[in-house]
N, C-alpha and C positions, 0 to 999 in steps of 0.2 A: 190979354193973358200972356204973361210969363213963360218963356220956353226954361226951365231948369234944369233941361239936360245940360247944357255945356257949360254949368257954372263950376267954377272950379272952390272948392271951402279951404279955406286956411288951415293951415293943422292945429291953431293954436284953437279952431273952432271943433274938427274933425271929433267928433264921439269919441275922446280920446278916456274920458270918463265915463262914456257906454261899453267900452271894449270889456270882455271879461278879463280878467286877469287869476294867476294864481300862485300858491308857491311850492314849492319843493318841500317834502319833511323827509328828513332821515329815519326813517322807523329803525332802521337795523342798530344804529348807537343807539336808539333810546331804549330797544331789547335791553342790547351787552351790559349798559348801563343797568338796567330794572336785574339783570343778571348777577353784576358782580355785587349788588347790595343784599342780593338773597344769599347767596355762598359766603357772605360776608358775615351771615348769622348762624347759618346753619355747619360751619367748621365749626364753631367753638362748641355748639349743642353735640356732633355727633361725638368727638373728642371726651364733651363730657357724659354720655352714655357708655362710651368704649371703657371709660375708666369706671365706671362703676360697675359695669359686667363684669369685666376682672377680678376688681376686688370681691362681687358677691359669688364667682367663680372660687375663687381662691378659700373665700369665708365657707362655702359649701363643702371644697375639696379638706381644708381643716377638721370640720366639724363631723364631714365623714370618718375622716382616718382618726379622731380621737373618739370615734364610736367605735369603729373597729378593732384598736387595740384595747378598747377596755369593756369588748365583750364579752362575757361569762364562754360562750360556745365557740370562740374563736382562742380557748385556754388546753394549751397543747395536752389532749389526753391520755397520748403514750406513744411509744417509739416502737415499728418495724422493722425488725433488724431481718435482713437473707443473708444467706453465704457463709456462717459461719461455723464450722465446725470443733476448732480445736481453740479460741480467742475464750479466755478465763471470764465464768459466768460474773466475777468481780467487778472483772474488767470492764463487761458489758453496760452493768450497773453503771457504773461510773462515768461510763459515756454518755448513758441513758439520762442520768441526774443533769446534764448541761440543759437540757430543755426541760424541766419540771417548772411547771407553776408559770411558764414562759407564755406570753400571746403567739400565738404561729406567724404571725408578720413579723414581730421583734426579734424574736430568736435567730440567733446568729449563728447560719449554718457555717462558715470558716472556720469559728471557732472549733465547733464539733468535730469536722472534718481534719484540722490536727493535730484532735484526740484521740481520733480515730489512726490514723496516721501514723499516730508515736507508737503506735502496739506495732513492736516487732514481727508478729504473723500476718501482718494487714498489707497487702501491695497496691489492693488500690481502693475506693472506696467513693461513693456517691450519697447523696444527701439530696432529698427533695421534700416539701411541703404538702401534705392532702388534704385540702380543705373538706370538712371545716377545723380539727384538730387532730391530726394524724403526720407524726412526719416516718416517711418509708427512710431507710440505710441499706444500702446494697453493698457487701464486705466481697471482696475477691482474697482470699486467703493464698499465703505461699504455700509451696509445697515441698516439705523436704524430702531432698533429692542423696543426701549422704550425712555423715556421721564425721567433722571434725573432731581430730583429738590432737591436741597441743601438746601433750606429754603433760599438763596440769589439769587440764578439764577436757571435759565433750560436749559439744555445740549439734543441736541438727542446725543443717544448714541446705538453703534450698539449690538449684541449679543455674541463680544468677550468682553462686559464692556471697549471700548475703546469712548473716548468721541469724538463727529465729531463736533459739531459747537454748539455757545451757540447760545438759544430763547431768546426774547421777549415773555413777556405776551401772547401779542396778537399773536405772529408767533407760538402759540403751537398748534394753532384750524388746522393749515395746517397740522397737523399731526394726522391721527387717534392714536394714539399709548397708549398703558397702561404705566402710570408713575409711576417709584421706589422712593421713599419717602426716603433719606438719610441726615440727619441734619446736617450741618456741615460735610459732605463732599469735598474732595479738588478736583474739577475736573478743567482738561486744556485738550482744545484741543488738540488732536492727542496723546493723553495718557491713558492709563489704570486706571480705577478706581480701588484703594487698599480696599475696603471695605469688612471683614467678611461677611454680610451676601447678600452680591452683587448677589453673584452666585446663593445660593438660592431663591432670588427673581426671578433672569432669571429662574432657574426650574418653579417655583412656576407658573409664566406667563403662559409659554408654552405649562405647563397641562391643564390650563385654557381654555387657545385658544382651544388645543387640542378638549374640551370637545362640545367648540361649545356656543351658547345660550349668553354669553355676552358680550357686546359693550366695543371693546379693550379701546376707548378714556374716559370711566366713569369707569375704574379701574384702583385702585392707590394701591400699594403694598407699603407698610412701613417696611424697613428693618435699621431699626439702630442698630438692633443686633436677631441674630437666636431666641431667646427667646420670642422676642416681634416683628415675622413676622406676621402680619396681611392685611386684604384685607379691604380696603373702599370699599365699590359701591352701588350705590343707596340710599344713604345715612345712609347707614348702615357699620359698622364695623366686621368683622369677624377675631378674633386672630385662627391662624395658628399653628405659630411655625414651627420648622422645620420637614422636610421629609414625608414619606406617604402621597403624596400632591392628590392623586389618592381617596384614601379612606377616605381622610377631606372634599374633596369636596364631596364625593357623602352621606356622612353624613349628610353635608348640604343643599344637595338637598330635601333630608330626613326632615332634622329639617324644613325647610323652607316650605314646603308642608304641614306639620303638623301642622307649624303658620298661614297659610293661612286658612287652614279647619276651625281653632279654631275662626281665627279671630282676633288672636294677633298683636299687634302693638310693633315689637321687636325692642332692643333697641341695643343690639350686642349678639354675638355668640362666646363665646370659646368651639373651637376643639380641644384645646389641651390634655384633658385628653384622657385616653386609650379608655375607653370604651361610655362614653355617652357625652354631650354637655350640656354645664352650658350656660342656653338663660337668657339675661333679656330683661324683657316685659318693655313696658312703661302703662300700664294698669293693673288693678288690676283683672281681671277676673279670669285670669289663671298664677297667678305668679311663677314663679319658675323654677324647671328642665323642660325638654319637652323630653319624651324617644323617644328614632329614631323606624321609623313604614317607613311602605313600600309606602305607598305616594307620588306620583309624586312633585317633584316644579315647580312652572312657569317656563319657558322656561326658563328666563334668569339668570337663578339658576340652571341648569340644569349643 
């Protein structure tokens, strides 16, 4: 018997075809692979779904908005006007007509609103839509503040110096109001008056009233120039001039007190120097300066 341990086998014999063997597979490229052939189909599909939501987005938003404007109840049924008190019921008319028969989306509030606009008593004005056919109008009206007269006509005019509507003679007694005295004056409705001493008359007023004691519609303020601003009233004149309108008047209260005491029958009153007041009398009693004393004046000198 054969010892076979210590035999040594050739490799070319060695189980060299029993051994197992095997091989490597990449699965991860054949993923990426199986990967880029699927996104390879699916970008064109989603692309062409994105484009057709679109369009049937687009074809819905169409079809709604030509529903909308040619719906019987979306047909503007009238106009709510606030604020207005003195704007010509014509006028209103005629504003009111820009949205007749109008869809409430179509209708073109800008337009309205510089119809609204061009009325001379109108300073500011809003515009909105109330579904379903209701548009509101909110009017801020001016407010006249005095009575231009040009020596050709009479304007009210509010307290920004813009002119609202021209007077008649006769149409100025409906207005209590104090009149600026400007000669030759250019005024037009719905415009600003460019006059120098425009402004200072509006001060000049305001102090006035402020004070109290006298009747807005029997004073007339003459401003054709700072130099020569003066006060009619009562049939009396009183030069001004400009600024310190505070301490002119109550000088005058002063002068005015002291002519009454005396008994003087004055003829006018300049305030414009610093310190004292150049009166003329129309009597000869007591002619001349009159110094400021502590003296009440009538009330409506006050």
């Amino acid at each position: 018997m054969r010892d076979y341990k210590n035999v040594k086998v050739p490799k070319s014999v060695r189980g060299g075809a029993r051994r197992p063997s095997g091989k490597k597979v990449r699965t991860v490229r054949a993923s990426a692979r199986s990967g880029k052939s699927g996104a390879g189909i699916k970008g064109p599909l989603l692309k062409a779904l994105a484009a057709v939501l679109i369009v049937g987005a687009a074809f819905l938003a169409w079809h709604g908005y030509r529903t909308l404007v040619r719906a019987e109840m979306f047909v503007v049924a009238g106009v709510d006007i606030q604020g207005v008190r003195q704007i010509d019921e014509a006028d209103l008319t005629r504003i009111a007509a820009v949205f007749t028969g109008q869809n409430i989306f179509r209708a073109s509030i800008d337009d309205a609103l510089g119809r609204v606009r061009a009325n001379p008593w109108v300073k500011e004005a809003r515009i909105h839509r109330r579904l379903p056919n209701r548009i509101t109008m909110v009017v801020v009206e001016r407010t006249p503040q005095a009575v231009l007269d040009t020596g050709e006509a009479r304007f009210l005019m509010d307290d920004e110096g813009v002119v609202i509507e021209r007077l008649d003679r006769a149409g100025t007694s409906g207005w209590p109001l104090p009149v600026i005295a400007i000669r030759g004056c250019r005024a037009r409705p719905g415009e600003q008056v460019a006059a120098g001493a425009l402004n200072e008359a509006m001060m000049l007023i305001s102090e006035i009233t402020e004070r109290g004691g006298w009747r807005p519609e029997d004073v007339t303020v003459k401003a054709d120039s700072l130099e020569s601003l003066s006060v009619v009233y009562a049939g009396l004149e009183f030069k001004i001039g400009s600024g310190r309108y505070d301490e002119k008047l109550r000088r005058l209260a002063e002068v005015m007190a002291d002519a009454s005491r005396r008994g003087l029958e004055i003829a006018y009153v300049d305030l414009r120097p610093e310190r004292q007041a150049a009166v003329m009398v129309k009597n000869a009693r007591d002619n001349g300066k009159i110094p400021n004393n502590k003296h009440q004046a009538p009330n409506r000198f006050q």
